[in-house]
ZAMI-678889 format. One line per 10 residues: for each residue x, y, z of C-alpha. Coordinates in Angstrom, 3 decimals, decimal comma, padded with zeros to 6 digits. Layout:
X Y Z; ...
REM end
This chain:
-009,024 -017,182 021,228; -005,256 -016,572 021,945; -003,398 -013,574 021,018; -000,239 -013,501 019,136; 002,271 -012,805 022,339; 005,652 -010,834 022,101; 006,318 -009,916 018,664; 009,205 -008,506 016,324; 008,457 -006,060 013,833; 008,084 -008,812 011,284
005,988 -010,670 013,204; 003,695 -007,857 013,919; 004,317 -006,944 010,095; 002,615 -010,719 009,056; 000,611 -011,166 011,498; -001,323 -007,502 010,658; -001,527 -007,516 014,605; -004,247 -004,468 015,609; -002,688 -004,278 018,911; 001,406 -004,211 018,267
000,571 -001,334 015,962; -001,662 000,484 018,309; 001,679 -000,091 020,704; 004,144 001,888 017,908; 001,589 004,777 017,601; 001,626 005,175 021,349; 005,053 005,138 021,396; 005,595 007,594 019,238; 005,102 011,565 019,301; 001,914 012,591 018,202
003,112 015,773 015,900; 006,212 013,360 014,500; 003,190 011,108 012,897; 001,750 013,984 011,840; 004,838 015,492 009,712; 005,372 011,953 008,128; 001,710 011,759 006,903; 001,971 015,315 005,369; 004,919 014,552 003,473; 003,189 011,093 002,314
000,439 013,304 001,184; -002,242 012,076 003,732; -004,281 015,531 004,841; -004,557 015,211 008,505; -007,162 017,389 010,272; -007,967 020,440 008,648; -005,843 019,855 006,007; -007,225 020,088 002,348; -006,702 016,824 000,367; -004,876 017,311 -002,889
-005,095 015,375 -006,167; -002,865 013,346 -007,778; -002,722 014,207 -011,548; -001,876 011,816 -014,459; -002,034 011,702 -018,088; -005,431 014,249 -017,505; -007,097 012,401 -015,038; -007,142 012,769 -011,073; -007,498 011,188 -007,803; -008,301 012,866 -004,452
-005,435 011,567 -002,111; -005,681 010,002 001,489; -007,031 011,728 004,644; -007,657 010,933 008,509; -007,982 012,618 011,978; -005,298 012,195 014,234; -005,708 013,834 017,761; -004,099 012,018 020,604; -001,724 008,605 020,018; -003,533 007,306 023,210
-007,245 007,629 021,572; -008,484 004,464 020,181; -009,637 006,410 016,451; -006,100 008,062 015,925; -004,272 004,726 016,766; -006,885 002,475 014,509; -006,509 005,370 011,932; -002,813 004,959 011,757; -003,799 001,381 011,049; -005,744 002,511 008,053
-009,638 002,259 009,859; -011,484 004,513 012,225; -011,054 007,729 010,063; -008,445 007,188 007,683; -009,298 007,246 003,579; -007,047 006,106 000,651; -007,399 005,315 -002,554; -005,712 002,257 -004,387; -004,091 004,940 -006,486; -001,898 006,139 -003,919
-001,707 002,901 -001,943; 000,557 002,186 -005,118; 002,204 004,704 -005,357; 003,523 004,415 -001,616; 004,644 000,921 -002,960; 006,612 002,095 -005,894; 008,072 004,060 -003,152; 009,566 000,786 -001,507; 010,199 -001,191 -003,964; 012,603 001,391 -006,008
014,410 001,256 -002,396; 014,605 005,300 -002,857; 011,287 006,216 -001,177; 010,858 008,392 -004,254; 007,071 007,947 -005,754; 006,985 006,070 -009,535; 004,305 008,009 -011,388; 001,760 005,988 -013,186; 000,679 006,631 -016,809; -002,039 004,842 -018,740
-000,732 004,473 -022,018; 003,300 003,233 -022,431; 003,277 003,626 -026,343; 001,563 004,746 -029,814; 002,626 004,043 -033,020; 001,078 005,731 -036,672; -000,704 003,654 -039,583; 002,179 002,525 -040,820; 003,435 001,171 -037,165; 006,363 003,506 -036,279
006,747 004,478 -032,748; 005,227 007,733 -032,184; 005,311 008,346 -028,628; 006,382 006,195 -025,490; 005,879 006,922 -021,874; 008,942 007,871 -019,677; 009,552 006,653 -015,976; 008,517 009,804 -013,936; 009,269 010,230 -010,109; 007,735 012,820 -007,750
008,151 013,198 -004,118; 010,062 011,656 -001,613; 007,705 010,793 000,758; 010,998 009,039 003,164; 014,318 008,154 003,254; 015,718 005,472 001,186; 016,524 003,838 004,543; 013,284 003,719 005,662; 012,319 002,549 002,272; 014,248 -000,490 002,274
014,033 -001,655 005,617; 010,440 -001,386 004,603; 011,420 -003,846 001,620; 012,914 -005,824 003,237; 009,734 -006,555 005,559; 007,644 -007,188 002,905; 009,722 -009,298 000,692; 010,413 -011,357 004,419; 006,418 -011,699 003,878; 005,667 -012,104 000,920
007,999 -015,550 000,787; 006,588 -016,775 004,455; 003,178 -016,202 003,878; 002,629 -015,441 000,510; 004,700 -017,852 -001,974; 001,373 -019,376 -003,561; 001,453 -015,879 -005,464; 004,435 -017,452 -007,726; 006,292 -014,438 -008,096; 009,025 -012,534 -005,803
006,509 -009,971 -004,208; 006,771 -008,017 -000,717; 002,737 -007,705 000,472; 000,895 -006,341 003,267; -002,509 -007,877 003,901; -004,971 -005,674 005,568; -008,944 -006,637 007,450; -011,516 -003,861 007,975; -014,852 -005,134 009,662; -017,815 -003,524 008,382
-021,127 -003,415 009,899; -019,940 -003,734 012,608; -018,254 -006,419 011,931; -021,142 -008,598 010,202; -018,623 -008,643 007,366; -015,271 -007,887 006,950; -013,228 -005,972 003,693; -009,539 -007,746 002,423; -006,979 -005,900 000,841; -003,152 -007,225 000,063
-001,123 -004,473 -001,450; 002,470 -004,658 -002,873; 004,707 -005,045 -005,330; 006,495 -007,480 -007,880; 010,167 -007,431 -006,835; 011,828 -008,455 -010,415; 013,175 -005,970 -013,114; 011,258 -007,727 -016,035; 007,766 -007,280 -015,026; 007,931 -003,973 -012,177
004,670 -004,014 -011,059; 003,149 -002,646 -007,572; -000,554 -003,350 -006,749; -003,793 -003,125 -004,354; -006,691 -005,759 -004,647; -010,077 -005,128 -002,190; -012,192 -007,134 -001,428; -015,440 -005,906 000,311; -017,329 -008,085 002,169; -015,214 -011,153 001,731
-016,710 -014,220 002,227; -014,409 -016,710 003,716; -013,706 -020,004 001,130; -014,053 -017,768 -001,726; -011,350 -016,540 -003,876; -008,562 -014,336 -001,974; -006,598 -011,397 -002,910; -003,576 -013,484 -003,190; -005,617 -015,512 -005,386; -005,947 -012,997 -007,927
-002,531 -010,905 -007,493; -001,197 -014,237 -009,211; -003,630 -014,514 -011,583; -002,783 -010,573 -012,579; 000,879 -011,159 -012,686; 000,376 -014,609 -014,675; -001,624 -012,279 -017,255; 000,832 -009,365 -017,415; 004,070 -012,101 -017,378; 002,506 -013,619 -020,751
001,224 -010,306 -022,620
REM end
């Protein structure tokens, strides 16, 4: 088994390589991490995890334990293992975050329209934002990666999306979970997503597999 050498960020980016990402968190300050996770509404620590709140219903956001960038649990929980916790929720709502290129949030809603008995328009759903969680630099470098992705590894989709595919092993490592989040890059049909998988079984259908069948389904509503 060969590793995958010296890498670029994209090439770390595709390749979802463990150890070029371990690399960045040792490279960076410990409290800098720390202050971006806060402000991406990840409780780190101590903190208490707040809910995200939408048309009446909630969802706890994300959480890990960060201690030292040279301990093997913070550095595989900046890589989304060890000790970190997200929901797909919020996963998406980082996306939305990207691909408006303003690292501002889109807020999600469950129900876009109602009309009365005799079929007039009675209420429709308005594009919401809440924080900014980075810069819109940041953001669209970010987009940039992913787009760069999603065409080199991910054009079977058949659809413009920027992806980032994701392996946790479980039972240690008897199986493993897949997850490929993202978003549709196209003005028509805006959507961001996050499929799991948990205990994939290699041969089977893939995440990629059924992003495209979602976005076939939404593209012909």
């Amino acid at each position: 088994m060969s590793g995958h050498g010296t890498e670029n960020i994209l090439q770390g980016f595709e390749n979802s390589c463990n150890p070029f990402f371990a690399q960045l968190v040792q490279d960076m300050p410990l409290d800098n991490i720390i202050q971006t996770y806060t402000r991406m509404g990840i409780a780190v620590n101590e903190d208490k995890m707040q809910k995200i709140k939408f048309d009446g219903l909630s969802s706890f956001s994300a959480s890990t334990k960060l201690t030292d960038t040279s301990d093997f649990d913070t550095m595989w929980s900046c890589m989304g293992q060890s000790e970190a916790l997200a929901s797909p929720l919020q996963m998406m709502l980082w996306e939305s975050a990207i691909a408006n290129a303003t690292g501002k949030t889109t807020m999600p809603y469950l129900i876009d329209h109602t009309t009365n008995v005799t079929g007039s328009t009675n209420y429709s759903a308005k594009t919401s934002y809440g924080d900014t969680i980075f810069s819109a630099e940041v953001a669209g470098e970010l987009k940039q990666i992913m787009r760069q992705n999603g065409q080199d590894r991910y054009s079977d989709i058949g659809y413009p999306v920027g992806v980032k595919s994701g392996t946790a092993q479980v039972q240690n490592g008897a199986s493993e979970n897949s997850l490929l989040v993202g978003f549709n890059d196209d003005s028509s049909l805006p959507i961001a997503f996050c499929v799991v998988i948990e205990d994939r079984v290699s041969g089977e259908v893939s995440t990629s597999n059924i992003v495209s069948t979602m976005l076939s389904a939404l593209d012909h509503k």
